[in-house]
C-alpha angles and dihedrals in degrees: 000000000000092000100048082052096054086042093052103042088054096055089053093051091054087053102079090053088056103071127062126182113227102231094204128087122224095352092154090048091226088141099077093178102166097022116164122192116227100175141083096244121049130261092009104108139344145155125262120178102195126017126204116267096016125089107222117219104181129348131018123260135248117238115201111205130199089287111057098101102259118359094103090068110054111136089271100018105141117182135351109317149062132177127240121198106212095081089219082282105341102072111206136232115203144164140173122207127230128186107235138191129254104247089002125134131229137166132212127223136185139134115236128192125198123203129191107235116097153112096203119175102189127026112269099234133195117201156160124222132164112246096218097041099036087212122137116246098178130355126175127180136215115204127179101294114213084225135020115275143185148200164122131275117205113164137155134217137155132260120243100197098253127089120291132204138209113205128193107198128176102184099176096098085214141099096258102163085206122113121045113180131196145173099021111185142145120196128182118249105229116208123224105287128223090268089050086060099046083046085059099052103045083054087060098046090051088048093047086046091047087061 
């Protein structure tokens, strides 16, 4: 009986590291509120000028639906929708604010896809900066592929304390047709509590005591 205590004290202790919030809202852009088609076939692709969750600075962005021919499976890609910067002609920059911890850390996700049309005149960024600061914490930039790519995106980086932001630009002020994004999230990393550590060591003194 003593055993099957120790054991069970020590899973419960490992739960709370299982599960992270995503702080972000609609990173996926599954909520398509506003959405207006522009094809010829619906649900390929439309315009939306501000989705929910994101503040939008210029332009207007680009959703791509279940049938658009390949957003829906981007590494992560979950759902219907994807979200294409050139604003069919008015690129959007775009960002969305989170309220992080001093010596946390947290880690970003997102799925990106690169396609070889163009023109496109600046370099479409992501980024995270600290509002108070105005320093940069991660930046990452998409340029004109020679062939269609995708990927994912999975970096982490430690909270300050301040707002951050995350900001989506496409500063090319042209229908580029380059850069879909999708699953956009940040977590925090959370480190062993106190209970974890006691888990652990209770795991040690019964296998001290096995022997």
């Amino acid at each position: 009986m003593k055993k099957t205590i120790i054991t069970l004290v020590s899973v419960t202790a490992f739960t709370g590291l299982t599960s992270a919030q995503n702080l972000l809202t609609n990173g996926g852009f599954e909520n398509n509120a506003g959405y207006v088609n522009t094809s010829p076939t619906p649900n390929q692709y439309g315009v939306v000028a501000s989705p929910l969750g994101w503040t939008v600075t210029s332009g207007r962005t680009t959703y791509l639906g279940s049938n658009a021919g390949g957003a829906w499976v981007m590494p992560n890609g979950t759902g219907d929708w994807a979200m294409q910067t050139d604003g069919e002609g008015s690129p959007v920059t775009m960002h969305q604010d989170f309220i992080s911890v001093a010596a946390t850390g947290y880690r970003l996700n997102y799925d990106y896809w690169t396609r070889s049309f163009g023109p496109l005149s600046a370099p479409i960024t992501v980024s995270i900066i600290d509002t108070v600061t105005n320093t940069s914490i991660y930046s990452a930039s998409y340029t004109l592929p020679t062939s269609d790519t995708m990927g994912a995106v999975s970096q982490m980086f430690t909270g300050t304390g301040n707002n951050l932001r995350l900001e989506i630009a496409d500063k090319s002020r042209n229908n580029n047709n380059v850069a879909v994004f999708d699953s956009f999230s940040v977590t925090a990393v959370p480190e062993p509590s106190s209970g974890a550590l006691l888990g652990l060591g209770a795991l040690g003194l019964l296998a001290r005591r096995e022997r």
